[in-house]
PABARO-283824 format. One record per residue (C-alpha): x, y, z; chain. Coordinates in steps of 0.5 Angstrom, whole numbers, padded with zeros to 4 digits. Each point is the difference from the previous one (the first is absolute). Layout:
BEGIN
X,Y,Z,A
...
***
This chain:
BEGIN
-0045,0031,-0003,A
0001,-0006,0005,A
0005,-0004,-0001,A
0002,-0006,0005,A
0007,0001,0003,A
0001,-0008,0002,A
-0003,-0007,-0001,A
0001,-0006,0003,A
0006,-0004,-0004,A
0002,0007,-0002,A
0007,0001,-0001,A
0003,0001,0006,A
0008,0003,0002,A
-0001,0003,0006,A
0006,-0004,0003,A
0005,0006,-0004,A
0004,0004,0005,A
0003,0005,-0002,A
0008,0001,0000,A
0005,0004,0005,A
-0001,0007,-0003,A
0006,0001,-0005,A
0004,0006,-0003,A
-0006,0004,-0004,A
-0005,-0005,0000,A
-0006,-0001,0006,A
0000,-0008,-0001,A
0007,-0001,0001,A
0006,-0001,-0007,A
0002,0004,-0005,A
-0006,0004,-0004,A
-0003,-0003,-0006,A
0001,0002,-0007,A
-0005,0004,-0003,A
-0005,-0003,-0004,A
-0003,0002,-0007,A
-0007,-0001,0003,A
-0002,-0004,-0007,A
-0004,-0005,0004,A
-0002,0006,0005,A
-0007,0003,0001,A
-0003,0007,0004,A
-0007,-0003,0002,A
-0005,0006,0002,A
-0007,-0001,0001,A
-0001,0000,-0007,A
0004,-0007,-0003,A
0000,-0003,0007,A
-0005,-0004,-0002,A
0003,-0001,-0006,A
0006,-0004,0001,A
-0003,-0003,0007,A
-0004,-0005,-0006,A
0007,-0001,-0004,A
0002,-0004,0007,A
-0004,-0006,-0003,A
0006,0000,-0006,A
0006,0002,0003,A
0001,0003,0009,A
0000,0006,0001,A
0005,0003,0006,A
-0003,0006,0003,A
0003,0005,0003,A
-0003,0005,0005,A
0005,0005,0001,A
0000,0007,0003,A
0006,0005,-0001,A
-0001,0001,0008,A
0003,-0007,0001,A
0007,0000,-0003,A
0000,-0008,0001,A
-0006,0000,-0005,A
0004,0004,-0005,A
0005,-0005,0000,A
-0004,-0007,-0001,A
-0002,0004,-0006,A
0007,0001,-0003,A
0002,-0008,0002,A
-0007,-0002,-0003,A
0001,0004,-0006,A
0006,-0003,-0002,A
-0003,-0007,0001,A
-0005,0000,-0004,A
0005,0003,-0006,A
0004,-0006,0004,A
-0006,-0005,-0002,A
-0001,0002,-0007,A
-0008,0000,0000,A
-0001,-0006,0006,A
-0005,0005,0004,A
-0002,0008,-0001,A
0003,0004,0006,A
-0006,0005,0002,A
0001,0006,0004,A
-0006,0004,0005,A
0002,0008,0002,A
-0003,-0002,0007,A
-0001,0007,0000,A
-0003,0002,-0005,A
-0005,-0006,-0001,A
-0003,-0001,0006,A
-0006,-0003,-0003,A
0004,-0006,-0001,A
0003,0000,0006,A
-0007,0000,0003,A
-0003,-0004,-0005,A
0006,-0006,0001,A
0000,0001,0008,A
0008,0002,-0001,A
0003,0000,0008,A
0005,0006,-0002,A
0006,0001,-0005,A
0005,-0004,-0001,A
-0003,-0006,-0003,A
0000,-0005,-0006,A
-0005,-0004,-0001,A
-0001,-0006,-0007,A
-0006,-0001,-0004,A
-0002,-0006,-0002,A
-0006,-0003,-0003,A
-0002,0009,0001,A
0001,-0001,0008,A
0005,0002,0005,A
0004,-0003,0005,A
0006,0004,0003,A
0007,-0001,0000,A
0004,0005,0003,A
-0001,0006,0004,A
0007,0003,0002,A
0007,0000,-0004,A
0002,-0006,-0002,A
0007,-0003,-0003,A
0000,0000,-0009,A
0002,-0007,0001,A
-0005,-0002,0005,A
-0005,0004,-0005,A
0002,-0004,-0006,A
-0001,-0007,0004,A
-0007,0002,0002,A
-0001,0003,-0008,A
0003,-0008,-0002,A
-0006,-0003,0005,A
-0005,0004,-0002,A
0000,-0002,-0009,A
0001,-0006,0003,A
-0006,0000,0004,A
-0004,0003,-0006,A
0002,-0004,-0005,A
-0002,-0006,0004,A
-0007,0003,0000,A
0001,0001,-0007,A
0001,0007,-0001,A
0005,0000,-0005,A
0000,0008,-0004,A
0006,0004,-0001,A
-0001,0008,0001,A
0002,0003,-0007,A
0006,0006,0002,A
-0003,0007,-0001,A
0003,0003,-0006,A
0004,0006,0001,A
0002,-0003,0007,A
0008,0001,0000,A
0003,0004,0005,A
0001,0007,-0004,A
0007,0001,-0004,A
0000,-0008,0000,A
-0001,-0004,-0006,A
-0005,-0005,0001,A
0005,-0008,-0001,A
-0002,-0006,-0002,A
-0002,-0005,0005,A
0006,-0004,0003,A
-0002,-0007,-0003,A
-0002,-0005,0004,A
0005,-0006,0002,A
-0002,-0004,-0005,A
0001,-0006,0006,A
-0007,0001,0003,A
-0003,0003,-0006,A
-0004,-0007,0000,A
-0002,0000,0007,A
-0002,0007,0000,A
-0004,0000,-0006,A
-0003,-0006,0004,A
-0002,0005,0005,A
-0002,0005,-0004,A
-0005,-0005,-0003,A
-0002,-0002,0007,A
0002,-0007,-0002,A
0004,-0002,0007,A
0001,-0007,-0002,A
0004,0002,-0006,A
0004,0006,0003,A
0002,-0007,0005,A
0002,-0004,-0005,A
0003,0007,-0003,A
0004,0000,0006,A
0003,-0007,0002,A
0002,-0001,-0007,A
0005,0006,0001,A
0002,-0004,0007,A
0001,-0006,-0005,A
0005,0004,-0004,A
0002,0004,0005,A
0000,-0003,0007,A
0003,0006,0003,A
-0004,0006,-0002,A
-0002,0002,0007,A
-0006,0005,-0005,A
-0003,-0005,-0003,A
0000,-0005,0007,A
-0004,0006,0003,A
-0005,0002,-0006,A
-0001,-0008,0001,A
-0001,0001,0006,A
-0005,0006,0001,A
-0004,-0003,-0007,A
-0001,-0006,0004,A
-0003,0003,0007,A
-0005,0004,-0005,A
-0002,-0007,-0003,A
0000,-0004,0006,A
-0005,0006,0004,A
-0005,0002,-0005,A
-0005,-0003,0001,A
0001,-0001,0007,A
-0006,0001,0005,A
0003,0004,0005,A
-0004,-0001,0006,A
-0001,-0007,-0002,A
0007,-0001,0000,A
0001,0003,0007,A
-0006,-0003,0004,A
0004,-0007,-0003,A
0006,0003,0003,A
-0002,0001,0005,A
-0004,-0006,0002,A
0007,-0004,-0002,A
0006,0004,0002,A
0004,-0008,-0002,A
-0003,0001,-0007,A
0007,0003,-0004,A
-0004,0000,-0006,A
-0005,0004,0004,A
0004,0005,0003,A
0004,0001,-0007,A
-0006,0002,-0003,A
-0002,0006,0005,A
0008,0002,0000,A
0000,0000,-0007,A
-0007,0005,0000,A
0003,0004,0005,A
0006,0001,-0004,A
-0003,0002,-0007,A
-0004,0005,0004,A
0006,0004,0003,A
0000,-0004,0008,A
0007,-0002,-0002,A
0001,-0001,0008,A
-0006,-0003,0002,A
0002,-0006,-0007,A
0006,-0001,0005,A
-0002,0000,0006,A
-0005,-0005,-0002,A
0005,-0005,-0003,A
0005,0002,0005,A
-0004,-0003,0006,A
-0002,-0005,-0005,A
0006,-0004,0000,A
0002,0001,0007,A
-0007,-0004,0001,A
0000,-0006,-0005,A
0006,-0005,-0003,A
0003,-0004,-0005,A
-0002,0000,-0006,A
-0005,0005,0002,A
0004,0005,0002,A
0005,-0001,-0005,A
-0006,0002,-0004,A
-0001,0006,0003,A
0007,0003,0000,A
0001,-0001,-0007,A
-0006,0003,-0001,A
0002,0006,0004,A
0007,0001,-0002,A
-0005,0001,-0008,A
-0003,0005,0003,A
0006,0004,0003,A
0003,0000,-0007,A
-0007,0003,-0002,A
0002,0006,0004,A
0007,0001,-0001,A
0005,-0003,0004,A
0002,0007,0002,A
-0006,0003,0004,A
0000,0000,0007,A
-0006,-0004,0001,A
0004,-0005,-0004,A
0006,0000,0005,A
-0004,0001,0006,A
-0004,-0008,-0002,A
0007,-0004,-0002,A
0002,0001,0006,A
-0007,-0002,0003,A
-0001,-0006,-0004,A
0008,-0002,0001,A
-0002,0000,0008,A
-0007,-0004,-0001,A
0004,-0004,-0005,A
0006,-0002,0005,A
***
């Protein structure tokens, strides 16, 4: 069994922090609700495989945990609920690193906690600590964009049986019926009709703030797909002036979870250029701010960068 635990390109969210530590909850805010686990799998050596190769349809997020580690515990309870959150977009996995240690040997696991996606039946790490349920939830966003931009479009079915005991199972809330147009794009892999999905819901409503950001982050999926990502950065590098250029690599970073290196890049590059250029550049920007949410530390650190470059 021999398994890569990264690839270039992969997937990578390694900027996530983890949040002050809150009441019950190692990664900080109130503890998630618990999941029924209908989209969540134990692995052992004898499925690992298995559901490694069901990477090729739909990611898979892998947990390995330890009962030894209490913040491992809790990214269980928080992706759980997730995976029920997202209704089938990706399977959630979990490896008892204690009692798989052919697997951890195998994969070349550093230690518990750790949280890792398969894509295309690879691995690339996205969190090694507790990390907030809504940091978690933008991160799982990203990666069923990043995956339908690489065409793996599946859907998990729900395991039967899964409700929590004493519960009955409900029927799933229906979709708003606003964004089942583009959603179904999405799940088709058909980016440029999840887009015109979008703008027409803006068209008839240009206030759905919803709408504007799903716009938003389907357009950064279709813009970098078939971007060459060191080709984009020699040309980066070799043209620091080029807006065009620097946008591209930023958007790179972006999709791939360097949220702060995107910013830093397009920060410096409006205090270097100007006019119409750095226009450009700004807009560019403050699209990408929505992108990660208004909200977000990150966010609220570079307005204030991008207001000093600016003035």
């Amino acid at each position: 069994m021999s398994v890569p635990f990264s690839r270039p390109g992969a997937v990578d969210l390694s900027s996530l922090k983890s949040g002050a530590p809150g009441p019950g909850a190692p990664g900080g805010g109130p503890r998630p609700p618990a999941g029924s686990g209908a989209y969540s799998i134990d692995l052992d050596e004898s499925n690992f495989q298995a559901e490694m190769q069901r990477s090729m349809q739909v990611p898979v997020v892998v947990s390995f945990w330890s009962r030894q580690e209490p913040a491992s515990i809790e990214l269980n309870a928080s992706l759980e609920a997730l995976a029920d959150e997202f209704a089938g977009k990706f399977l959630f996995a979990k490896v008892d690193v204690d009692a798989n240690p052919q697997i951890v040997q195998a994969v070349g696991i550093p230690g518990a906690p750790l949280v890792a996606v398969a894509l295309g039946g690879q691995l690339a790490p996205l969190a090694q600590e507790a990390v907030p349920l809504d940091q978690l939830r933008q991160v799982l966003e990203q990666v069923v964009q990043t995956a339908v931009a690489n065409g793996v479009t599946g859907r998990v079915e729900p395991r039967a049986g899964a409700a929590p005991e004493g519960v009955e199972e409900e029927d799933e809330p229906a979709a708003d019926p606003r964004y089942a147009a583009a959603e179904e794009a999405l799940s088709a892999g058909d980016l440029d009709g999840a887009i015109a999905a979008y703008e027409q819901v803006l068209q008839n409503d240009p206030s759905d703030d919803e709408a504007r950001t799903g716009l938003a982050r389907t357009k950064l999926v279709a813009r970098t797909r078939e971007v060459d990502l060191n080709a984009a950065r020699d040309a980066a590098a070799a043209s620091p002036d080029d807006v065009e250029a620097q946008i591209q690599v930023a958007d790179v970073d972006l999709l791939g979870g360097h949220v702060e290196d995107a910013f830093e890049r397009l920060v410096t590059t409006v205090a270097r250029v100007a006019g119409a250029d750095r226009d450009r550049v700004r807009t560019h920007l403050v699209e990408l701010f929505e992108i990660v949410g208004n909200e977000d530390p990150r966010v609220r650190t570079f307005r204030t960068r991008l207001a000093s470059a600016l003035f």
